[in-house]
Structures are given as structure tokens and as C-alpha cells.
C-alpha positions as CSV (number, residue, x, y, z in Angstrom):
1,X,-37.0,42.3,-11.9
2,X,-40.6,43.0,-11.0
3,X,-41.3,39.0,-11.2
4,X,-38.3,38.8,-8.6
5,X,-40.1,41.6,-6.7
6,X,-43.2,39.6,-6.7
7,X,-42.0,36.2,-4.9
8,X,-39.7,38.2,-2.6
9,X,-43.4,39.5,-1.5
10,X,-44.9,36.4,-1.4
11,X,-42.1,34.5,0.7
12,X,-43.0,33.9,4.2
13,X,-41.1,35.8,6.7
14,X,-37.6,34.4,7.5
15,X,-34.6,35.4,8.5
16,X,-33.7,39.4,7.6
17,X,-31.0,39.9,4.9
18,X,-28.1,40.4,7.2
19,X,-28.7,37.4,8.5
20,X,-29.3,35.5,5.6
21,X,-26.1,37.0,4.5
22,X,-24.1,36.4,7.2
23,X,-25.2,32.6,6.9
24,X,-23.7,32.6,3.4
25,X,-20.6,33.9,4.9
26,X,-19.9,31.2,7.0
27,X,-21.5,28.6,4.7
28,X,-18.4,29.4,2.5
29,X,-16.0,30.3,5.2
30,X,-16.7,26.5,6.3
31,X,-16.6,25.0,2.5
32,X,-13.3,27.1,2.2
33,X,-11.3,25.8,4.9
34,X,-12.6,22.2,4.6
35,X,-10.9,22.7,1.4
36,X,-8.0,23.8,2.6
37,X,-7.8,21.4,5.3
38,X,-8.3,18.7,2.7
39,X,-5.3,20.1,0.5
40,X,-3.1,20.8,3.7
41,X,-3.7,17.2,4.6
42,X,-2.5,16.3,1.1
43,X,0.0,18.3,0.5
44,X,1.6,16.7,4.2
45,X,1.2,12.9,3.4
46,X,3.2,14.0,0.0
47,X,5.7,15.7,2.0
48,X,5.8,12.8,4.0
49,X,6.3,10.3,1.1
50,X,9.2,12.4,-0.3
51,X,10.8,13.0,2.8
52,X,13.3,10.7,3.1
53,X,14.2,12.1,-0.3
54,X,14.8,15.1,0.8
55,X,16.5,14.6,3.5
56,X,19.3,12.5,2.2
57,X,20.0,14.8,-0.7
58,X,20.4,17.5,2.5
59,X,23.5,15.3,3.9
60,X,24.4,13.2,0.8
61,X,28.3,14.6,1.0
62,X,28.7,13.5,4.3
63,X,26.9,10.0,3.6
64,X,28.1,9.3,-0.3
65,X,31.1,7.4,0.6
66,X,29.4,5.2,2.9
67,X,25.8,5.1,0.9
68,X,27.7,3.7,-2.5
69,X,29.9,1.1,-0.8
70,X,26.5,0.0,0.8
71,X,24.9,-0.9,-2.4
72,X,28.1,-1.2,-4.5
73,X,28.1,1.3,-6.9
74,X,31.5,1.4,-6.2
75,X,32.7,-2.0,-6.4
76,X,31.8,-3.5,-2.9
77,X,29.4,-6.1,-0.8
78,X,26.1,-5.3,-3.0
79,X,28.0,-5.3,-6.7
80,X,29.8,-8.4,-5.7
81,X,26.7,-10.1,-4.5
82,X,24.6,-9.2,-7.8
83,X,27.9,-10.5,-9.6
84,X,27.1,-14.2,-8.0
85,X,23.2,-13.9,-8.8
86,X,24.1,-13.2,-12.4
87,X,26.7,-15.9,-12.5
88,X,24.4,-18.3,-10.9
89,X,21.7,-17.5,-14.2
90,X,24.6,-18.7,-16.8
91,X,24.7,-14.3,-17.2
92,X,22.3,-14.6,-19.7
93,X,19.8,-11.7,-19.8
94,X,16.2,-14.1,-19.9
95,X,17.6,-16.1,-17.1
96,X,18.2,-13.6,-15.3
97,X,15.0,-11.4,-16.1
98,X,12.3,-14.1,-16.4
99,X,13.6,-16.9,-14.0
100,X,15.7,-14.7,-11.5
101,X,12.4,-12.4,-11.5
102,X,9.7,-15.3,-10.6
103,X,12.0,-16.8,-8.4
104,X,12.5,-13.7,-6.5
105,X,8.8,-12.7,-6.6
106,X,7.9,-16.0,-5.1
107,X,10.2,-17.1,-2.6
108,X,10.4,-13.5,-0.5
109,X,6.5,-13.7,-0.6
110,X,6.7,-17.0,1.3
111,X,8.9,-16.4,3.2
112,X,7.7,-13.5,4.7
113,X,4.1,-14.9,4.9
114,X,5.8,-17.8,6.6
115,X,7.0,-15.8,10.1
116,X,3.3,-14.9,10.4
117,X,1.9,-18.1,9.2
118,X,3.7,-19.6,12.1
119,X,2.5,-17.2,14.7
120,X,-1.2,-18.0,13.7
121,X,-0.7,-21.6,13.7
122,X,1.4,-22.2,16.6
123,X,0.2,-19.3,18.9
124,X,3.8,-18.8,19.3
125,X,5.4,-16.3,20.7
126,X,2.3,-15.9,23.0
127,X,3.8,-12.3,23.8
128,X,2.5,-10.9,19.6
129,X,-1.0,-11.5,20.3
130,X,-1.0,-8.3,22.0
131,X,0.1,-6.3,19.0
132,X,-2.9,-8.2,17.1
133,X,-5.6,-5.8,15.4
134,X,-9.1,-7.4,15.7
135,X,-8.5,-9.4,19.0
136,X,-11.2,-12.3,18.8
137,X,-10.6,-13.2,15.0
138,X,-8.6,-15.9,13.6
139,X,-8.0,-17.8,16.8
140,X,-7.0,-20.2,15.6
141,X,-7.2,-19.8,11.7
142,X,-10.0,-21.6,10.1
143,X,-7.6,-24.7,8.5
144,X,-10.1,-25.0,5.4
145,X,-10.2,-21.5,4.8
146,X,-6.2,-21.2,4.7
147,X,-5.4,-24.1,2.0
148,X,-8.3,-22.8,-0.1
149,X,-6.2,-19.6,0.2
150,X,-3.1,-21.0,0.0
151,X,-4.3,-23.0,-3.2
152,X,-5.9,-19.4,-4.9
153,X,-2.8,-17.9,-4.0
154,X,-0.3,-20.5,-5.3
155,X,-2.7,-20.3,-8.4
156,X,-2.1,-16.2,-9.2
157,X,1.6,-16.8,-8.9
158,X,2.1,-19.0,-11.1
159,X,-0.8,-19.2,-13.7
160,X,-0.8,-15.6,-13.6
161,X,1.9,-14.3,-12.6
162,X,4.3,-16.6,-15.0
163,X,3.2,-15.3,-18.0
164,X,2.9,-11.6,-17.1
165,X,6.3,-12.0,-15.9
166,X,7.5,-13.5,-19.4
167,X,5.8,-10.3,-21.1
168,X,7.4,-8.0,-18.2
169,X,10.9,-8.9,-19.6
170,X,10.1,-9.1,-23.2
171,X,8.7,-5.5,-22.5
172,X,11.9,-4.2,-20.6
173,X,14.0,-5.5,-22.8
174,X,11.7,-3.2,-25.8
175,X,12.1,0.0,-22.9
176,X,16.5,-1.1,-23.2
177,X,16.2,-1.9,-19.6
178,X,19.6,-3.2,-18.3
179,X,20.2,-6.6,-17.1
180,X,23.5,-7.0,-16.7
181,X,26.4,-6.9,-13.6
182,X,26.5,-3.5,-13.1
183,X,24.2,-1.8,-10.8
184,X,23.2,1.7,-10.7
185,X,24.0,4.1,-8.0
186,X,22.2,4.4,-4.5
187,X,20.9,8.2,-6.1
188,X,19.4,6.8,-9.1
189,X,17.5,3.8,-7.1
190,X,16.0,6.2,-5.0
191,X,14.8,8.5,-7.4
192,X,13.2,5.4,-9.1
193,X,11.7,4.5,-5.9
194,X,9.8,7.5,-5.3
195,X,8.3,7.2,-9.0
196,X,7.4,3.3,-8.6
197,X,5.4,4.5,-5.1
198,X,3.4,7.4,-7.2
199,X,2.7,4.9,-9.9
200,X,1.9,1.7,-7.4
201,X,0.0,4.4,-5.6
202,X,-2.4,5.7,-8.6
203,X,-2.8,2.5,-10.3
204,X,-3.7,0.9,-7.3
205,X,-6.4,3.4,-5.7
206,X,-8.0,3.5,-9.1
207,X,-8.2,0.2,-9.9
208,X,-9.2,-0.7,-6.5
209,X,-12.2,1.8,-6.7
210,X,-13.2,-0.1,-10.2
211,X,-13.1,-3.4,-8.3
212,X,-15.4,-2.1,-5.4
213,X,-18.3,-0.8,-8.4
214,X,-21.3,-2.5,-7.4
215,X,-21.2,-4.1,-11.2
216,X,-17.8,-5.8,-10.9
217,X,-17.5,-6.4,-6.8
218,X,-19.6,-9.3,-6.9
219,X,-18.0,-11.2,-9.6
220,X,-14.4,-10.2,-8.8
221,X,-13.0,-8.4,-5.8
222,X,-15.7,-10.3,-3.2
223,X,-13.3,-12.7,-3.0
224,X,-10.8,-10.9,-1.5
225,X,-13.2,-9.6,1.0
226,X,-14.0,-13.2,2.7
227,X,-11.5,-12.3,4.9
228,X,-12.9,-9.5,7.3
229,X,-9.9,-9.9,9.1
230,X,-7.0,-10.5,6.9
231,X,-4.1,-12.4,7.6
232,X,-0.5,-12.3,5.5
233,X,-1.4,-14.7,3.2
234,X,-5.0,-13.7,1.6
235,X,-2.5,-10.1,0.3
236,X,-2.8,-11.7,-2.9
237,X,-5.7,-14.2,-2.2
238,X,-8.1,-12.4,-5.0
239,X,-9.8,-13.1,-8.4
240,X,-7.1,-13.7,-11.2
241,X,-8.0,-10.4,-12.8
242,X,-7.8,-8.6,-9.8
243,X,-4.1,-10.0,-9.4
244,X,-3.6,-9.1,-12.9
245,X,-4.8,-5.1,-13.0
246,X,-4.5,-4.0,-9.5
247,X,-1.7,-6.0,-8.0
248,X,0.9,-6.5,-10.9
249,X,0.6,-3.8,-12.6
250,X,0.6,-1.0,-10.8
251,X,4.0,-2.0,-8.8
252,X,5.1,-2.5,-12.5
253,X,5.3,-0.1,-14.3
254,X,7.2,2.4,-12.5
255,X,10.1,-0.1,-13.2
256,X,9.0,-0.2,-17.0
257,X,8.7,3.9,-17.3
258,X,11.9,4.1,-15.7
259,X,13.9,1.6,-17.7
260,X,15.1,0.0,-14.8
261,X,17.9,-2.4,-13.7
262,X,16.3,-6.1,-13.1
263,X,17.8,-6.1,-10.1
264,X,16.2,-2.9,-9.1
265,X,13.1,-4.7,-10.1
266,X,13.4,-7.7,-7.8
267,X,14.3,-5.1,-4.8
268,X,11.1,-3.6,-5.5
269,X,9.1,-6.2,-6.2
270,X,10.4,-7.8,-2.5
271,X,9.7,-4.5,-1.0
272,X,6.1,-3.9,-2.5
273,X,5.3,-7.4,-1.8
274,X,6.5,-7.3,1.7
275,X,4.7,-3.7,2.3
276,X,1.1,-5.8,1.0
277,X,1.9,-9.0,3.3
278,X,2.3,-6.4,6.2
279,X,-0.7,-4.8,5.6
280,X,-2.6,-7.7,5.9
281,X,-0.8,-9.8,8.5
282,X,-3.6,-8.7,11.0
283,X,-0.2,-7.8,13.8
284,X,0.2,-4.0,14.2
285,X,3.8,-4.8,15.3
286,X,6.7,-2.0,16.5
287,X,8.8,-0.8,13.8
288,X,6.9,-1.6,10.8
289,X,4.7,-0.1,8.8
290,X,1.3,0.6,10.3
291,X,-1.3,-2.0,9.2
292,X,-4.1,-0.3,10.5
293,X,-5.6,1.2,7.3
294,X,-5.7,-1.4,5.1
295,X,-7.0,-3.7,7.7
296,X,-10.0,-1.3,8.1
297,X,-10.7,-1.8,4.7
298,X,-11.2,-4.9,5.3
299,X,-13.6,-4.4,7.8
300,X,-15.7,-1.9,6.6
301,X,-15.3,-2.1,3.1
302,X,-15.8,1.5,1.8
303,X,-12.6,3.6,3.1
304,X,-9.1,3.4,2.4
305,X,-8.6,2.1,-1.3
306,X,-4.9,3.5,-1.4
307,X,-1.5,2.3,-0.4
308,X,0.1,5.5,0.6
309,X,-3.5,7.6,1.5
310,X,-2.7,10.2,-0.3
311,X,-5.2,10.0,-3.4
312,X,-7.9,8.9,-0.3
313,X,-7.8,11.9,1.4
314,X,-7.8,13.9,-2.2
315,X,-11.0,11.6,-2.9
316,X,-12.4,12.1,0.3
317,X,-12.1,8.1,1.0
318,X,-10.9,7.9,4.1
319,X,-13.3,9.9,5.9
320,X,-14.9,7.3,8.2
321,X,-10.9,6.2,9.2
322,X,-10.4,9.4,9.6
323,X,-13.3,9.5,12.6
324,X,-12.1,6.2,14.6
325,X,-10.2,4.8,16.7
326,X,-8.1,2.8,14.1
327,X,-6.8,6.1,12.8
328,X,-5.7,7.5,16.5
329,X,-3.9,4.3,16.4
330,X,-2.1,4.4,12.7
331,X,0.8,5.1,13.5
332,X,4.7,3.9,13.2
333,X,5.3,2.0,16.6
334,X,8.5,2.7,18.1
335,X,8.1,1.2,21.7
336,X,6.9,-1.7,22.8
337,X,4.1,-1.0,24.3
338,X,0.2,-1.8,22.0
339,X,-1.0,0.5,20.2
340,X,-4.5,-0.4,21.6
341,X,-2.8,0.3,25.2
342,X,-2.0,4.1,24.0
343,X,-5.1,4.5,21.9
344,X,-7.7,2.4,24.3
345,X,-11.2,1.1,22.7
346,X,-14.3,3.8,24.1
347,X,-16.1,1.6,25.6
348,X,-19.5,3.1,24.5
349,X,-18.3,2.0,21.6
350,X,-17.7,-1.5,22.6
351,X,-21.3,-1.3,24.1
352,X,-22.8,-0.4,20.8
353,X,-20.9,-3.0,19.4
């Protein structure tokens, strides 16, 4: 005590008690609602995630009859499509699970890069242009650039992708995962769809944070970062590892947990593939997903690691996103009219820039 006496003594003069107190005060009002903030801001975008959830479990009597004969629990246009898939694979389960899996996997991820590939080639429609993200890039794409990543792509599906698939149904076929014509109900696949977005969403942050450690981003993930401004086809244009640990399996294992129907699998896999091409496509187009997030990854490196931004704004990742104009803008579009028209550039920004 009287050594605490002494160098309160020998302190120069500052600010009185009550003041110094009242600084502390608000020091820790302000630390207490950032929290807050940061947890309110959380606790919405999982709200948000869960929604649709919710909200169909609040009107599933009026919608049940309607909601099964739409994905043919009950016999109709979704059963008796399955039935022809699994026809077409001889009804055997590896056929099915290993061929009818790969086949899926890489055809819908062409296909949807295709309608984009198309835009940036041809320039056509002129009219989507206006919808694109970082104006003066990729026009036109860089034609080396492409095959390289059309060859490095090409090279994770099947080199990679091929066997991890093979192990995939060896391993769902350990879990007692069904493969066979009967589907499950509209409830059930939706349940599972919420788990596989958790999953896809914690296994992906995390190991996207690992790839951006100064020790490993050089050797591995750099590659994916050639392209400031992505475009659909780089979404998995990355290091085979990469591909492996924070594009596989994260969207797999959701599936695997949940002892899944195959055919449940290839939906998601379609729709987690489709979701990545999207985010990268470079287009922030009306009535799909906002783009804006991941593509501001790709510019500045060091925010948004996430799929959903839920375990970003936990982490405190997204805070530079959170400050720009890209974020005004990251929304879902439902008009026609640009984004970049409602949520103009400052231009003392584009000075600076």
C-alpha cells in the first residue's frame, strides 16, 4: 500500500479521478456494445440462414400436399425421374454412387461455367456487362490464362476428384447411406440441407484461413489468387490440396454425418457447386446470390474467408467489407436496375484510386 502511495505521488498530474473514472466507463461501455453488436450481427445472419426453415415448418400443412408431389415423396414427377437415373446405372448401388456421382459433379459444373464462359468470350448479351463487378477487368479474358485454368481445373476433377469420390462411396456405404429408388421426403432434405451449409460453412472458413498462413499461402493457395478478378471458371482453379481439404470436403461431409440418400448428395453437390461458380462469375446479376463478398476476397486478400459470413463476422474477418462500398452493395438483387447504380462508387475514392 505505502509503495502504491509512493508512485501515485510521483505521477505527474493528469486527469483527476472522476475523470479517469469516467473514461473507464465508457472504455467499457464501448468494448461492451461492440460486443454485442458483433453477437447481434451473428446471431441475424444465423437467423437468416435458418430462415427459410422456419418459415416452411410455419405453413407446412397448407403446403405438404403440394411440397411432396414436388419432389416425389409421394410417388410423382421427382420419384419417377430418380427411378430412370437409377435404371439408367443398371440399379446397381456403385454405379449409381461412384459413376452417377462424378458424372453429376462434372457436367453441372460445366455447364453452369459455360453460360458465363460465353458472356466473357463473346461479349454477348452486351446488356450483363452492366451487372459486372470490377468494370475494366477481363475484357476480354486473357485466352492463355483461361486454358491454363481450364487445364488445372479439368486436372482437380478428375485426378482428384475421381478418387475421393471412389472413397466418398465406399465411406457412405460404411455410414448405411441409401442408394436406392426411394427418396426421402421434402422435410428430411431440408433438414439435411441446413446441416451440410453449417458443415460447408466451418470447414470451409477454417481451412481457408490455414491456406492464407503466410507458411502455406505461397506454396498452395497463391494460385488461386492469380485471379484478382475471378471469373466462373478459376471456383475451383487451386492447388490439388486446396481442392482436396477446403473444397471437397467440407461440402462432404454433411452428406456423410447425415447418412444421406445419393441422390440428395448429387443435389447438393450441384447446388454447392453452382453457389462457388456464382461467387466467382465476376456478374452481380438480379436474382442470384450476391457475389460481392467473395469477389472482394479476391481483391484484397485478407476479409471474407467464409461462404455464409457468419463465422467472419464471429472472427472479426470481414471488417474492411464491412467499411466499403462492396458491402452497401451485397445484396440480393430483385430489379433490374445495377447494383453499382443504387450504391454509386465515391468518387474520392475513385481519385485515390
Amino acid at each position: 500500500m505505502e509503495e502504491s502511495k509512493k508512485c501515485l505521488e510521483s505521477c505527474p498530474p493528469g486527469p483527476s479521478g472522476h475523470a479517469q473514472q469516467t473514461l473507464l466507463i465508457e472504455d467499457e461501455s464501448l468494448l461492451k456494445r461492440f460486443s454485442l453488436q458483433q453477437w447481434l450481427e451473428v446471431l441475424r445472419k444465423v437467423t437468416y440462414a435458418i430462415g427459410g426453415v422456419v418459415v416452411f415448418a410455419a405453413f407446412r400443412n397448407s403446403l405438404t400436399w403440394h411440397l411432396e408431389k414436388f419432389w416425389g415423396a409421394s410417388g410423382d414427377f421427382w420419384q419417377s425421374q430418380w427411378g430412370k437415373i437409377y435404371t439408367f446405372f443398371g440399379e446397381d448401388d456403385f454405379a449409381v454412387g461412384f459413376y452417377g456421382t462424378a458424372w453429376v459433379s462434372f457436367l453441372s459444373y460445366w455447364f453452369v461455367c459455360l453460360l458465363f464462359l460465353i458472356i466473357d468470350l463473346t461479349g454477348q448479351p452486351a446488356f450483363i456487362f452492366k451487372y459486372k463487378i470490377q468494370d475494366d477487368q477481363n475484357i476480354p479474358v486473357p485466352r492463355g490464362k483461361l486454358l491454363h485454368a481450364i487445364a488445372v481445373v479439368l486436372y482437380n476433377q478428375v485426378v482428384v476428384g475421381g478418387p475421393t469420390l471412389l472413397l466418398l462411396y465406399h465411406l457412405m456405404q460404411w455410414r448405411g447411406c441409401s442408394f436406392g429408388r426411394e427418396l426421402p421426403s421434402i422435410y428430411w432434405v431440408m433438414v439435411e440441407a441446413v446441416v451440410f451449409l453449417i458443415f460447408e460453412e466451418i470447414g470451409f472458413y477454417y481451412s481457408h484461413r490455414v491456406f492464407h498462413h503466410p507458411r502455406v499461402y505461397r506454396y498452395i493457395h497463391k494460385i488461386h489468387h492469380e485471379w484478382t478478378a475471378p471469373i466462373s471458371v478459376v471456383a475451383i482453379y487451386c492447388h490439388p490440396l486446396e481442392h482436396l481439404f477446403a473444397n471437397i470436403l467440407p461440402a462432404v461431409i454433411g452428406p456423410v454425418v447425415m447418412g444421406s440418400h445419393v441422390a440428395t448428395l448429387m443435389l447438393w453437390i450441384h447446388v454447392a457447386q453452382t453457389s462457388a461458380i456464382i461467387s466467382h462469375c465476376g456478374y452481380h446479376l438480379p436474382f442470384l446470390p450476391s457475389p460481392e463478398a467473395h469477389d472482394f476476397h479476391h481483391l484484397k486478400f485478407t476479409n471474407n474467408f467464409g461462404t455464409l459470413g457468419i463465422l467472419d463476422r464471429l472472427h472479426g474477418t470481414d471488417s474492411l467489407f464491412r467499411q466499403s462500398r462492396q458491402y452497401q452493395r451485397h445484396v440480393l438483387l430483385l430489379g433490374l436496375t445495377p447494383v453499382k447504380q443504387a450504391f454509386p462508387d465515391d468518387p474520392k475514392e475513385q481519385k485515390c484510386d
